[in-house]
Each structure stands twice: as C-alpha cells, then as structure tokens.
C-alpha positions in Angstrom: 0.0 0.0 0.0 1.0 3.7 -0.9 1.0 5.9 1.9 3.4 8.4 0.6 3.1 10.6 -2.5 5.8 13.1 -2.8 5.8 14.6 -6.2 7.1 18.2 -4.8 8.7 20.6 -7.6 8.7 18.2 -11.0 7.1 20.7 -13.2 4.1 18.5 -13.5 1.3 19.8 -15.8 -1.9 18.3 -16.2 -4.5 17.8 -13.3 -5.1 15.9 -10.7 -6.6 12.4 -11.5 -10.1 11.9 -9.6 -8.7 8.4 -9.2 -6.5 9.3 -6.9 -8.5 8.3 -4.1 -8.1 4.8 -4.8 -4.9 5.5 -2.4 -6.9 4.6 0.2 -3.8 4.2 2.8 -2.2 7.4 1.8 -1.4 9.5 4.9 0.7 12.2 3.0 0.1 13.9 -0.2 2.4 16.5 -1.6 1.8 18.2 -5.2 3.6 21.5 -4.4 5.3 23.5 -6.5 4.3 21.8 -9.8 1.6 24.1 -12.8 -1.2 22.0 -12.2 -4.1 23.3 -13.3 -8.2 22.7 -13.1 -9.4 21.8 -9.8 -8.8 19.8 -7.0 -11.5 16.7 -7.4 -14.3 16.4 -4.9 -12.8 12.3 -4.5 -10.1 13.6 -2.5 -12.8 13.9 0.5 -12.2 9.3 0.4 -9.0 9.5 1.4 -9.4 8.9 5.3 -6.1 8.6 6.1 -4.6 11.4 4.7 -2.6 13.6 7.6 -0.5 15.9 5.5 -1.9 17.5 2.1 0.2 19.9 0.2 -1.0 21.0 -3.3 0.3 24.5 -2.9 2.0 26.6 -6.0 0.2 25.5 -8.9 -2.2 27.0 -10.5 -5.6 25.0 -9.5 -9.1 26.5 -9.6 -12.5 26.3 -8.6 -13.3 26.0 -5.3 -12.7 24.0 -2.1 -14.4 21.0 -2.4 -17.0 20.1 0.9 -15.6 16.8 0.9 -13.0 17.9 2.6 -14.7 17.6 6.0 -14.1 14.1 5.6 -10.1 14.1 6.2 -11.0 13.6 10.0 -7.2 12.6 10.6 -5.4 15.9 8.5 -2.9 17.8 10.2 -1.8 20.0 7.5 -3.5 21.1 4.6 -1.7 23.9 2.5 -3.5 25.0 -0.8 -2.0 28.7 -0.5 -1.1 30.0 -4.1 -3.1 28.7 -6.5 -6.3 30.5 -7.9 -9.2 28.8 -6.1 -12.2 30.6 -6.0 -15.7 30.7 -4.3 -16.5 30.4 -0.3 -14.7 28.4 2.1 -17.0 25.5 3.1 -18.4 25.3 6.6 -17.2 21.5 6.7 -13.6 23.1 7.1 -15.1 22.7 11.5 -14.8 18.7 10.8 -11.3 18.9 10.8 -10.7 18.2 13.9 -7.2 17.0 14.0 -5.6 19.9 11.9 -2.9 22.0 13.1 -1.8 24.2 10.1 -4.7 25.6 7.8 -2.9 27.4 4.7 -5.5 29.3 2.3 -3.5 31.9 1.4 -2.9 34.2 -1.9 -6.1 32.6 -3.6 -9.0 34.2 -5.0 -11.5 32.7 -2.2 -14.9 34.8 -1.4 -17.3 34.9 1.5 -17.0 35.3 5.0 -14.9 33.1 7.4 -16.8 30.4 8.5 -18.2 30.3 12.5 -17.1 26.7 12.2 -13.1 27.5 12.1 -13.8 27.7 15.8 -14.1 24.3 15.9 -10.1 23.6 15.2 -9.0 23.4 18.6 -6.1 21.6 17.4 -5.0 24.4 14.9 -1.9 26.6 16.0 -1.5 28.5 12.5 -4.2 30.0 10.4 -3.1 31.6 7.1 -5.8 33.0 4.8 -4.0 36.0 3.7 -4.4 37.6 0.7 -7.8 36.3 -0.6 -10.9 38.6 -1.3 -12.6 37.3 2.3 -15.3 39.4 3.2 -17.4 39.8 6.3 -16.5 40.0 10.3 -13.8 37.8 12.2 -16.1 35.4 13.5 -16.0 35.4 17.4 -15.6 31.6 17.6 -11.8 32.2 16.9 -11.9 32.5 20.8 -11.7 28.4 21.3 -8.7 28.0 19.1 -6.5 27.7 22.3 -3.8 26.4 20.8 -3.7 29.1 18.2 -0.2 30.6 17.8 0.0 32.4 14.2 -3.5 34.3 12.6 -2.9 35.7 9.7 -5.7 37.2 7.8 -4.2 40.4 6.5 -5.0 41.8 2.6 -8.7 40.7 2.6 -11.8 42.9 2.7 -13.2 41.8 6.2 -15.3 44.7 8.2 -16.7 44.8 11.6 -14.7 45.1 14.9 -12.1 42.6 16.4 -14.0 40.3 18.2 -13.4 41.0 21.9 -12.9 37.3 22.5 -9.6 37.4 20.5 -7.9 37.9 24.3 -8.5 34.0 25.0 -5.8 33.2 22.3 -3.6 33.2 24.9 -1.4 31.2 23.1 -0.7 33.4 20.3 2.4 35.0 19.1 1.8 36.4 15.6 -1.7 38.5 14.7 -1.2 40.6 11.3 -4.6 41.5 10.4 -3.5 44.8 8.2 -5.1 46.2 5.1 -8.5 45.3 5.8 -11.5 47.3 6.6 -12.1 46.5 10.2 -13.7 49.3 12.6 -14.6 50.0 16.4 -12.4 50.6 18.4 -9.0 48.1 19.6 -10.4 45.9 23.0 -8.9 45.9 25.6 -8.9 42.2 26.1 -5.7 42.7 24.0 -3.8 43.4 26.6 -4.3 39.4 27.7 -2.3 38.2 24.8 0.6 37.5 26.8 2.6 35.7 24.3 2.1 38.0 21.7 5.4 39.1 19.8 4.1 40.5 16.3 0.9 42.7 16.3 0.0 44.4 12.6 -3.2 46.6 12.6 -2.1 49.1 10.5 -4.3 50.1 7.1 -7.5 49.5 8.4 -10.6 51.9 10.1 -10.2 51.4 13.1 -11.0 54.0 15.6 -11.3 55.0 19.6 -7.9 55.2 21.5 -5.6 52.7 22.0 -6.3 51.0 25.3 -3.6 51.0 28.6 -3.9 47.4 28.3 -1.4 47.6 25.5 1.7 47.9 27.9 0.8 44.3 29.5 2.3 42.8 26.4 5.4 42.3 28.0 6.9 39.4 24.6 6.0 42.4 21.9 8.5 43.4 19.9 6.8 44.7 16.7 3.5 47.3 17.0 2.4 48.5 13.7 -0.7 50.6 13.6 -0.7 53.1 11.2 -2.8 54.3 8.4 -6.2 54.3 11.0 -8.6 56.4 12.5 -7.2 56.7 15.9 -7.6 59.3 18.9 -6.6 60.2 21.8 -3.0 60.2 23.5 -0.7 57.3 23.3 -1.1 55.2 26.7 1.9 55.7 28.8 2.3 52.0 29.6 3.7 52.1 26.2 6.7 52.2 28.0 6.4 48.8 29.5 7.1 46.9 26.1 10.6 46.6 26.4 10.6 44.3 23.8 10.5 47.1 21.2 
C-alpha cells in the first residue's frame, strides 16, 4: 500500500486524477510546486487517512471542495497559491485534527466560516491575501492552541471580536489592510505571548487601550494608516521588547 506521495517541484502539468482516491492508505500527499491546473477533485474527500496535504504553487481553480470535512485525521493542509475561487466550506469545522490551515494568496470569497472555531487543534491559520469578506467570526476564541492568525489583505469589516484575548497562546496576529472598525479591545492586553501585532491600514478607531503595555513578549506594533484618537497610553513604555 502507498502511503506516501511526494511529487514536490517536478514541473508536472496536467490535473489531478479523480482516481486518486483509490490510495486509500495514503497519509501524506504532496503536489507543491508543480503548474497543475483545473481543480482539486471532490474524490479527494475518500481518502481517510490522509494527515499531510500539500497542493500549494500550482495554479488550481475552482473551489474547495465540501468533501474535505471528511479528512477527519489531517494535520496540515496547504493549498496557498493557486487560484481557487468561491467560499470556504463550513465542513472546514470537521477537521478536527488539523494543526496548520494554509488558504492563502487565492481568490476565495465569502466570510470566514463560525465553524473554524471548531479547530482546537490548529496553531496557524493563514488565509491572507484572498478577497474574504465579512466579520472575524467570534468563535476564533476556542482556538486555544492558536499561535499564528494571519488574515491580512482581505476585505473583512466589523470590529475585532473582543474574545480574540482568549488566544492566549498566540504569538503572531497581522490583520492589516483590511477594513475593520470600532475601536482596539482591551482584552488585548491578555495576549501575553504576543510578539508581532499588525493593525495598521484599516478603520479602526477609539484610542488605544492602557492594556497595550501588558504585552510584555511584543517586539513589533504596527498601527498606522487608521482612525485613531486620543493620546498614546503611557504603559507604552512597558514593552521593552520594542
């Protein structure tokens, strides 16, 4: 039995057999870095065993299939750059055991699923870079494990969800260029582990709460191009990180 496909950087062309799920044992699948094109066949969803799928840099499209759901054991699924289009499924939630969810520089649409909340294995979440629309769904706050959110370049509105201070976990938020309002919560200031924090082109507004100087790891603050009043808190001074 196959349980290993690695076909990384061959300059394959083509697309990607609907047979393949025939590999019923495969528990790692890696395409990347290859100009396959069309899109990625609904069959993939049979292949039960699959923990690490990698079909990133080629030049796939349509969208995510809902099938997908059905990779109950995945740890790592990277699709980021390719041109994949439409919504991101809600099934995405059945993944259960994934740790690293890569959707970046695609063309997807829609809002970010509530059900992402349901990854409480996941400790990156990359979906930079798309045309994502919508709020940051407040569920993100039972991602515990959650150490890198990156959902910068998209076209998300509404306010960051206060609940984003029970990511306690998390080192790395860039959520720049986007259209996000209201003002920054102060539940920020419980990010404890937080080293890089990227606000800057977006709308938000308000002042910037004292809370900001209890993120004692910080080394890297950008939030320009906003909206901001009021005077910088002086427990600004208590990142000495900076």
């Amino acid at each position: 039995h196959v349980v290993a496909l690695q076909l990384t950087a061959n300059n394959l062309v083509g697309y990607i057999p609907s047979t393949m799920d025939d590999l019923s044992m495969l528990e790692t699948l890696d395409l990347s870095f290859n100009a396959l094109t069309r899109s990625i066949p609904s069959t993939m969803g049979n292949l039960s065993m699959l923990k690490t799928l990698d079909l990133s840099v080629n030049a796939l499209t349509g969208s995510i299939p809902s099938t997908m759901g059905n990779l109950t054991m995945l740890q790592a699924l990277d699709w980021s750059v390719n041109a994949l289009t439409g919504s991101i499924p809600s099934t995405i939630g059945d993944l259960s055991m994934l740790r690293d969810l890569y959707l970046y520089s695609n063309a997807l649409t829609g809002s970010i699923p509530s059900t992402v909340g349901n990854l409480s294995m996941l400790q990156s979440l990359d979906l930079n870079s798309n045309a994502l629309t919508g709020s940051i769904p407040s569920s993100v706050d039972h991602l515990s494990r959650l150490q890198s959110l990156y959902l910068f370049s998209n076209v998300l509105t509404g306010s960051i969800p206060s609940t984003i201070g029970d990511l306690s976990m998390l080192r790395h938020m860039y959520l720049y260029s986007n259209v996000l309002t209201g003002s920054l919560p102060s539940t920020i200031g419980d990010l404890s582990m937080l080293q890089y924090l990227d606000l800057n082109s977006n709308a938000l507004t308000g002042s910037i709460p004292s809370t900001i100087g209890d993120l004692s790891m910080l080394q890297y603050l950008d939030l320009n191009s906003n909206v901001l009043t009021g005077s910088i808190p002086s427990t600004v001074g208590n990142l000495s990180m900076l």
